[in-house]
C-alpha positions in Angstrom: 152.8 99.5 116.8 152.5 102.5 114.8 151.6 101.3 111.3 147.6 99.8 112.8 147.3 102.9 114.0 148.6 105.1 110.8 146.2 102.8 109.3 142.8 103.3 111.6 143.7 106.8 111.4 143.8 107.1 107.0 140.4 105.5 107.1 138.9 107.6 109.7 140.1 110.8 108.1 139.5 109.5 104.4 135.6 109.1 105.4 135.8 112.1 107.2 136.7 114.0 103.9 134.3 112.4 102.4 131.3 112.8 104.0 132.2 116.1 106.1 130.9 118.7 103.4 127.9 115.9 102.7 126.3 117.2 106.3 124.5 120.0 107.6 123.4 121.1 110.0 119.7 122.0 110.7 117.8 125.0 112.5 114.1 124.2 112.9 111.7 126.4 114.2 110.1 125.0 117.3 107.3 126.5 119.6 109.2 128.8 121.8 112.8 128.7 120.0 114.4 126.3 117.7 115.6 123.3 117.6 119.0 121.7 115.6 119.7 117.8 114.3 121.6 117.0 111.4 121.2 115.9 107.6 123.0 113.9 104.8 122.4 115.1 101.6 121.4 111.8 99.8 120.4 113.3 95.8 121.6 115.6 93.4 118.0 117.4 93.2 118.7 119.0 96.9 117.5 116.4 99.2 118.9 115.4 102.8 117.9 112.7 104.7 117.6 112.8 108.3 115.2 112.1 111.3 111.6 112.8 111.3 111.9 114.0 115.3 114.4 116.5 114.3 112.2 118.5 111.8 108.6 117.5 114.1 106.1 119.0 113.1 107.9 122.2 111.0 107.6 122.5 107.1 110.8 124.8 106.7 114.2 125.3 108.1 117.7 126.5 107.3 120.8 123.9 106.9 124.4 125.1 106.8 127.4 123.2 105.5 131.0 123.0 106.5 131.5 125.3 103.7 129.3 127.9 105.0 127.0 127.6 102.7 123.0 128.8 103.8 120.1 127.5 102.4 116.2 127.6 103.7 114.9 123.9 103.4 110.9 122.5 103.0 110.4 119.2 104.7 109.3 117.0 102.1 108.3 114.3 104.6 108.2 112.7 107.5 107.1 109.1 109.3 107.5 109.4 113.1 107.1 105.3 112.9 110.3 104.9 111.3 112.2 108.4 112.4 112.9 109.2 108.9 112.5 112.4 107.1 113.2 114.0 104.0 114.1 117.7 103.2 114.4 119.9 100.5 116.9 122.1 100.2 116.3 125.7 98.1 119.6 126.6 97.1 123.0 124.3 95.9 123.9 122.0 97.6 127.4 119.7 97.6 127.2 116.4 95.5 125.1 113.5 97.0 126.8 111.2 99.8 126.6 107.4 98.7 123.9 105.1 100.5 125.1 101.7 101.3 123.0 98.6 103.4 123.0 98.1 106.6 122.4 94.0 105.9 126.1 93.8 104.9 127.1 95.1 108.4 129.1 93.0 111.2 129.8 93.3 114.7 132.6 94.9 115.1 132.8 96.8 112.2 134.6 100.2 111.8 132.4 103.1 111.6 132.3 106.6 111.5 129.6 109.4 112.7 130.2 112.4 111.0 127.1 115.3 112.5 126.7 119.0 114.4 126.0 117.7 117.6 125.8 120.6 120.3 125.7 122.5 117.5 129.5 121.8 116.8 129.4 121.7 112.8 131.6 118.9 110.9 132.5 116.6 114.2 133.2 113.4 113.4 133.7 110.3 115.7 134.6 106.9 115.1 133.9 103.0 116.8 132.6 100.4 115.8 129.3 98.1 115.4 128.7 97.3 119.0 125.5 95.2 118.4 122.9 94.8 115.3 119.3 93.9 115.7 118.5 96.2 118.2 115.0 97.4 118.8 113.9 101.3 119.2 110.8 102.3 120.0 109.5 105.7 118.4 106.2 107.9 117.8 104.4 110.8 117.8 102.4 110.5 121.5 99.6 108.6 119.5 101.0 105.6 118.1 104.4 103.4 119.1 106.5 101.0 116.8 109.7 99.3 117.6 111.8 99.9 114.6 113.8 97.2 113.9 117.8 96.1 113.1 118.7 99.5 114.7 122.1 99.9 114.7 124.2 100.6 118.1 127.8 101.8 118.0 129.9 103.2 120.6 130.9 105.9 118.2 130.3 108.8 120.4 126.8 110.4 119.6 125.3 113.8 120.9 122.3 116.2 120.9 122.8 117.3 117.1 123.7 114.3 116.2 120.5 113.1 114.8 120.2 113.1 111.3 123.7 112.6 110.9 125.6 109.5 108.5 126.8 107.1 110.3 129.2 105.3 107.7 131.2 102.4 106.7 135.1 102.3 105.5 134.4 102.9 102.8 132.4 106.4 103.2 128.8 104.7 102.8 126.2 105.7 104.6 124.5 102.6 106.3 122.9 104.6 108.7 121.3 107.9 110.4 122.2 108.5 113.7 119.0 109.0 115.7 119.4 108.6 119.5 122.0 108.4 122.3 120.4 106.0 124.8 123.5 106.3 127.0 127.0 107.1 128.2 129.1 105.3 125.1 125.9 103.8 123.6 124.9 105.5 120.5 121.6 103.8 118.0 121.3 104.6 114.3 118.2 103.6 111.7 119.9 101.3 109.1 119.7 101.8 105.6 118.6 99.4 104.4 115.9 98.3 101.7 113.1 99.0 103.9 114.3 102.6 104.8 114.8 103.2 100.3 110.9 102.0 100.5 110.2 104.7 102.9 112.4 107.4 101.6 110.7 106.5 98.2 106.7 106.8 99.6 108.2 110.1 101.0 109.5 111.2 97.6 105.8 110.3 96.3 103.1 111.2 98.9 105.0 113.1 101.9 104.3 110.3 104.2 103.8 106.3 104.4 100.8 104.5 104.2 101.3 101.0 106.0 99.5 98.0 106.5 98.4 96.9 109.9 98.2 93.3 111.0 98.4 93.2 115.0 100.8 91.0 115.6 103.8 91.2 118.5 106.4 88.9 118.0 110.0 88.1 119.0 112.4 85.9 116.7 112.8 82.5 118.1 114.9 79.4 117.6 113.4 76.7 115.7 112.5 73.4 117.6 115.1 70.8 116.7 112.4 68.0 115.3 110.6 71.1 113.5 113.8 72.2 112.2 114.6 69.0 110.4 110.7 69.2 108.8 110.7 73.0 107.9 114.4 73.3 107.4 114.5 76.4 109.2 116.2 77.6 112.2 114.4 81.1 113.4 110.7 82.0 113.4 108.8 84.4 114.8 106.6 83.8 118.5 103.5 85.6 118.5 103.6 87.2 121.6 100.4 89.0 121.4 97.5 89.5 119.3 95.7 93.0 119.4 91.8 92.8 120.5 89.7 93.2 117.3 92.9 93.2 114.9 92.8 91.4 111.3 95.3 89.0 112.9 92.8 88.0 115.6 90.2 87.7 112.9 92.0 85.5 111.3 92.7 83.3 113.8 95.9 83.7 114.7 96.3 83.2 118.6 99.2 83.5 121.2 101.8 80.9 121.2 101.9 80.6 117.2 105.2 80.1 115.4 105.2 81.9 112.5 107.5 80.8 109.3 106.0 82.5 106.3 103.9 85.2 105.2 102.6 86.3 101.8 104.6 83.3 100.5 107.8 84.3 102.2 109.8 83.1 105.4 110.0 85.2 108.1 112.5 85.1 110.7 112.6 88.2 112.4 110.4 91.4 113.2 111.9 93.4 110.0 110.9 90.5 107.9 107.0 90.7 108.4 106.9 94.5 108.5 108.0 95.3 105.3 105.3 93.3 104.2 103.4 95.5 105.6 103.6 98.7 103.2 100.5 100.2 101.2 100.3 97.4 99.0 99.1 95.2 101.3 96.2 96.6 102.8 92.7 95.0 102.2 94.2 92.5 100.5 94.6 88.7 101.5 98.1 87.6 103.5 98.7 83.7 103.9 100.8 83.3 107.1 101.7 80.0 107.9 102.1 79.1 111.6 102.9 75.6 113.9 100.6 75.4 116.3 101.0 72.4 119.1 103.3 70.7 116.7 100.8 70.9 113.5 100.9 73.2 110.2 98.2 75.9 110.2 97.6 78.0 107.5 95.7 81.0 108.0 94.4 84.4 105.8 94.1 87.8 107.2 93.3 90.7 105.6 95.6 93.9 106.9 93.9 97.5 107.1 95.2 100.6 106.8 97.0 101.8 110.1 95.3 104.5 110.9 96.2 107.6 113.8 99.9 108.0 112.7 
């Protein structure tokens, strides 16, 4: 009975040593006091990834490693719509944790949380993938998304946490730890492609210039006659179509199934979102949809989303 255990135990500790010197913790100056989270250094050049509502609306900080090593920080960037930030830090910092994706992830799956929550500095916990697909919503007071494929792990998570790796078995980071929504119920953003796209608009402009569409819709099984014609099993429902959007414009109505967009299928929320970066706006999306048992094919034009 001993040997599993030996075994859980040389993984735990091995990611542990790892990632441990990898994460620091952060002070950020808040109205009134400060405030703390947690970061992964993510690149050589200095530069942690954590949570955009851990650095709000400050531009500098301090983040200390389980060295005790000090350094002052200047946020880079932040996007309250995906809960990501990106930090520089002025002095050294330790070598650059390694990012892994999210996509490869099971159920089930060992991970480990390694973070400063309560402002405890190199505690790490351990569980496992307790669900995938999840949906968080986030904002700034102004405008609400639901980010996607969020991550939830009973890997104990606490205030301070945020910002923190949550990693594989193998000491790759596949995601930041950015809520606890309840007793043994902890979320993290994946990382994923969609989050490198972000990062990367982050690294090039401080923030992230999206496309908006107005649709809401939830992933659906595939009607078994529509199946056979399409060859698909999931779509996407349009639940709702914003007054006045491009999707409205374009004719798009409650009820549709959606299978493709901009020439590719879509199957779940994620899928049509990150169509929706900077590249797409004013410029024509095909969407193909079934509507009462017929083929539609539709163009809409996305805008800039605006208010963020």
């Amino acid at each position: 009975m001993g040997e599993p255990l030996d075994a859980y135990s040389q993984v735990v500790s091995a990611v542990a040593r790892e990632l441990t010197p990898r994460v620091a913790a952060l002070r950020v100056p808040r109205r009134g006091g400060a405030g703390g989270g947690s970061a992964v250094v993510f690149d050589a050049a200095g530069l942690l990834l954590t949570n955009a509502h851990v650095v709000g609306s400050a531009r500098e900080g301090r983040a200390a490693f389980s060295d005790g090593t000090v350094t002052s920080f200047e946020v880079v960037g932040a996007d309250p719509l995906s809960d990501l930030a990106v930090v520089r830090a002025a002095g050294d910092v330790p070598p650059p944790a390694v990012l892994g994706d999210s996509d490869e992830l099971v159920v089930g799956q060992l991970v480990v949380a390694v973070g400063n929550p309560l402002g405890l500095a190199g505690s790490v916990t351990a569980g496992v993938v307790s669900a995938l697909g999840r949906s968080l919503p986030v904002g700034d007071g102004r405008a609400v998304r639901l980010v996607e494929d969020v991550i939830q792990t009973d890997a104990a998570l606490n205030p301070g946490s945020s910002g923190g790796a949550l990693a594989d078995a193998r000491g790759r980071v596949v995601g930041v730890s950015t809520a606890v929504a309840g007793v043994g119920l902890g979320l993290a953003i994946p990382v994923n492609g969609t989050s490198r796209r972000i990062v990367g608009a982050l690294l090039r402009e401080g923030r992230v210039r999206r496309a908006f569409l107005g649709l809401v819709t939830v992933p659906v099984p595939v009607p078994a006659g529509l199946r056979e014609r399409t060859g698909r099993r999931e779509a996407l429902r349009v639940a709702e179509v914003v007054a006045g959007s491009p999707a409205e414009r374009a004719g798009l109505r409650r009820g549709d199934l959606v299978l493709s967009a901009g020439g590719v299928p879509v199957d779940r929320a994620q899928g049509l979102q990150r169509l929706l970066f900077a590249e797409a706006i004013g410029r024509p999306l095909p969407v193909t949809v079934v509507r009462n048992g017929a083929m539609v094919d539709v163009i809409a034009e996305p805008v800039e989303l605006t208010g963020v």
